[in-house]
C-alpha positions in Angstrom: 1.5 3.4 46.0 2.5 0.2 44.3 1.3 0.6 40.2 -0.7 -3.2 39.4 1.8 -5.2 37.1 -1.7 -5.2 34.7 -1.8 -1.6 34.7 2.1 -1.6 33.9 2.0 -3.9 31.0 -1.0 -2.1 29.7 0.9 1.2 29.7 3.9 0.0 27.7 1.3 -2.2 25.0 1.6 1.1 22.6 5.1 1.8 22.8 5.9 -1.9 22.1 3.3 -1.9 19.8 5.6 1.0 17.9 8.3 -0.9 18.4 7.3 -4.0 16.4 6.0 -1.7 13.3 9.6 -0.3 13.0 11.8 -1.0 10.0 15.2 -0.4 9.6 16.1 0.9 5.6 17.6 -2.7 4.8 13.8 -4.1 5.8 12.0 -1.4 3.9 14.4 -1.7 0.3 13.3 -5.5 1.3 10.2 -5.5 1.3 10.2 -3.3 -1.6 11.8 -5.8 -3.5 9.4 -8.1 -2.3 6.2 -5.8 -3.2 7.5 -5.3 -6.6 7.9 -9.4 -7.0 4.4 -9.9 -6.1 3.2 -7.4 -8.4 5.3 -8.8 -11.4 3.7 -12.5 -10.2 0.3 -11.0 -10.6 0.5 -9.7 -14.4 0.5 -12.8 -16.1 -1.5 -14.3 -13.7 -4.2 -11.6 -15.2 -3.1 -11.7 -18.9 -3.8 -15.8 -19.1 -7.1 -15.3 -17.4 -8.0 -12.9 -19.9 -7.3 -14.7 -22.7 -8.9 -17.6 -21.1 -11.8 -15.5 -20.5 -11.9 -14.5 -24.7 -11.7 -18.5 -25.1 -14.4 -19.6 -22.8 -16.2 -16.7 -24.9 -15.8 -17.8 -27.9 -16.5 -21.4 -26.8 -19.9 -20.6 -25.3 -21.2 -18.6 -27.8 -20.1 -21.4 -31.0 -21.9 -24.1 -28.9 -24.8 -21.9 -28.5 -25.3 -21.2 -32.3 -25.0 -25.3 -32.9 -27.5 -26.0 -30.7 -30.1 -24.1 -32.9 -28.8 -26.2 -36.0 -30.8 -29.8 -36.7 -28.6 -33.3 -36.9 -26.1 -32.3 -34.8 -25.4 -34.4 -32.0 -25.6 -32.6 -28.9 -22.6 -34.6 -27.2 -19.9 -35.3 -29.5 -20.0 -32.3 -31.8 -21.6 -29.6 -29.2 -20.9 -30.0 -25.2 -17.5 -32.0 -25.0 -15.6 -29.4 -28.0 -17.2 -26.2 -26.8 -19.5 -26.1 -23.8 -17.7 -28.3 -21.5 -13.9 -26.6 -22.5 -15.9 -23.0 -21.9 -17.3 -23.7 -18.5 -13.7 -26.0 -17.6 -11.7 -22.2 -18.8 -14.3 -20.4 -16.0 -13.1 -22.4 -13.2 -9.6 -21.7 -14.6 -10.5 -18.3 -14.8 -11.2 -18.3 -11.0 -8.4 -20.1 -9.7 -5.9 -17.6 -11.9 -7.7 -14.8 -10.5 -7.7 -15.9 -6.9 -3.9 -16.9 -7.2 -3.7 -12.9 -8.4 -5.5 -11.4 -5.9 -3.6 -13.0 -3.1 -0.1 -11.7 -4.7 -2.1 -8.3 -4.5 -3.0 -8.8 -1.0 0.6 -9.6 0.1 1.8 -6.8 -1.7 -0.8 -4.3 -0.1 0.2 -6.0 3.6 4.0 -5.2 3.2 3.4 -1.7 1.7 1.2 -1.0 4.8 4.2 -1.9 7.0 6.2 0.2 5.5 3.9 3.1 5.6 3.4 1.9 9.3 6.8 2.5 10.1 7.3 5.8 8.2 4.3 7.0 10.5 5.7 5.7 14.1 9.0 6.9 12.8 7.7 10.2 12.9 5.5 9.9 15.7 8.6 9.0 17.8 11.0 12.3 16.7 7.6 14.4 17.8 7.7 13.2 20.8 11.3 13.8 21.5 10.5 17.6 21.7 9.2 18.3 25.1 7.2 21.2 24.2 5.1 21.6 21.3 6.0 19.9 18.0 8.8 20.1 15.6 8.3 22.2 12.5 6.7 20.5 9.1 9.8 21.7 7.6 12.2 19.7 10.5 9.8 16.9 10.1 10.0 16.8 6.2 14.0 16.9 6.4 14.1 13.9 8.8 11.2 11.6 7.3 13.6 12.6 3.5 16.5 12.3 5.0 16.0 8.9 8.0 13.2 7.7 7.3 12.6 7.0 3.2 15.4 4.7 1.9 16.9 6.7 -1.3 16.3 3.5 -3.0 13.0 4.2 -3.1 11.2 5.2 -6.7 8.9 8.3 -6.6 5.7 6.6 -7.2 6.8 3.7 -4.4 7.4 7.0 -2.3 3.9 8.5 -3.5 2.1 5.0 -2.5 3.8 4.7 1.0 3.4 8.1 2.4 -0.6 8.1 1.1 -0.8 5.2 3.4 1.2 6.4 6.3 -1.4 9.3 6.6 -2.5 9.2 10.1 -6.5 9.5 8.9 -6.0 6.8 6.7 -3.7 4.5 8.6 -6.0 4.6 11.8 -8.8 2.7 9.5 -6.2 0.0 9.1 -4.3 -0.4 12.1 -5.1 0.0 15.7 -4.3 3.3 16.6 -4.3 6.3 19.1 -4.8 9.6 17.9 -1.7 11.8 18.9 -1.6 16.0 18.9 1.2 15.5 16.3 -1.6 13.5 14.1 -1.8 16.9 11.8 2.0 17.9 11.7 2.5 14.3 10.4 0.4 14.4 7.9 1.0 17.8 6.6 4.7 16.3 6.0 3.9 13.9 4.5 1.4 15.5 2.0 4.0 18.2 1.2 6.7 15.4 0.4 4.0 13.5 -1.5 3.1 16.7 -3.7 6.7 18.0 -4.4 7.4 14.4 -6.1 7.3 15.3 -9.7 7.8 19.1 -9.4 10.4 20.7 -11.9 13.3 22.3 -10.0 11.9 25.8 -10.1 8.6 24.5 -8.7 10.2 22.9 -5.8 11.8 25.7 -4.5 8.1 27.6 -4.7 6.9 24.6 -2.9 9.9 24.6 -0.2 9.3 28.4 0.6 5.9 27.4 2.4 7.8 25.4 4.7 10.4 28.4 5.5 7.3 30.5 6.1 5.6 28.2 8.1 8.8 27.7 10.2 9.6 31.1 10.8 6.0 31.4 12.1 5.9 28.3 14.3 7.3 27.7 18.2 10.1 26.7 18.7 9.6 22.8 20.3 
């Protein structure tokens, strides 16, 4: 029976679908570099609009107070030196906002990629195993030791493997739930909360993944 070149094509979508949200460590330290670029773009972006937000305040409220005092001319000595320089610091307010908001919103589209990749990463070393899963613990030694550049600083780590959670990432991306859905995520929650644990407390939080190795199939 001859297989529809349709039905063919729509069978290898997903796995060229993976393909494409693969990063190599050179492309994640990358974008890295480039997520932390956008977020330094966007601080002083914020700072001026604050402080144009405290003058357009200040602005408003001194033309308001003249404007309940007699002889002065509404014009000259009210609207064009406060009122009209106030509402002129909203629109600037806007546009230094927007122009913030957009360097968020690149930042928050290459941090997803990455997380992306972490998760089909992973996805593709469970399904090497033709029975059964691999271990969290096998699974926590590959994502630490293939799959999250060293480069990486802990709270860039913390951030990427909250979004590479399969519940999460599934609200984001297009995605197929997989059996190995839960091993992945309990990875990458025990990575996540071993972080910023003392040396002492890592090894207390290590010993969970003996047990639960000692207690699991072998895949």
């Amino acid at each position: 029976m001859t297989i529809p070149p349709l039905k063919l094509v729509q069978a290898a979508r997903p796995l060229y679908d993976q393909q494409l949200h693969k990063l190599s460590r050179e492309e994640k330290l990358s974008l890295q570099g480039e997520i932390r670029t956008h977020e330094v773009r966007s601080v002083p972006l914020v700072f001026f609009a604050m402080l144009a937000a405290v003058g357009a305040f200040l602005a408003l409220c001194i033309g308001g107070v003249l404007c309940c005092i007699d002889n002065v001319v509404f014009l000259s000595e009210i609207f064009l030196p406060f009122i009209l320089p106030g509402i002129l610091s909203l629109l600037l307010i806007a546009l230094l906002l927007r122009l913030a908001w957009k360097e968020q919103k690149l930042a928050a589209q290459k941090q997803q990629r990455i997380a992306a990749s972490c998760y089909f990463e992973s996805l593709a070393l469970c399904r090497t195993y033709k029975s059964g899963a691999p271990s969290v613990k096998g699974l926590v030694n590959f994502i630490q030791s293939e799959i999250l550049p060293s480069g990486f600083s802990k709270r860039f780590k913390f951030a990427v493997l909250t979004q590479a959670k399969p519940s999460l990432l599934t609200k984001k991306i297009q995605l197929t739930k997989t059996p190995f859905d839960e091993t992945i995520e309990t990875a990458f929650s025990h990575i996540r909360e071993g972080l910023y644990l003392s040396e002492s407390e890592q090894r207390d939080h290590d010993k969970k993944l003996d047990n639960e190795a000692n207690t699991s199939p072998k895949g």
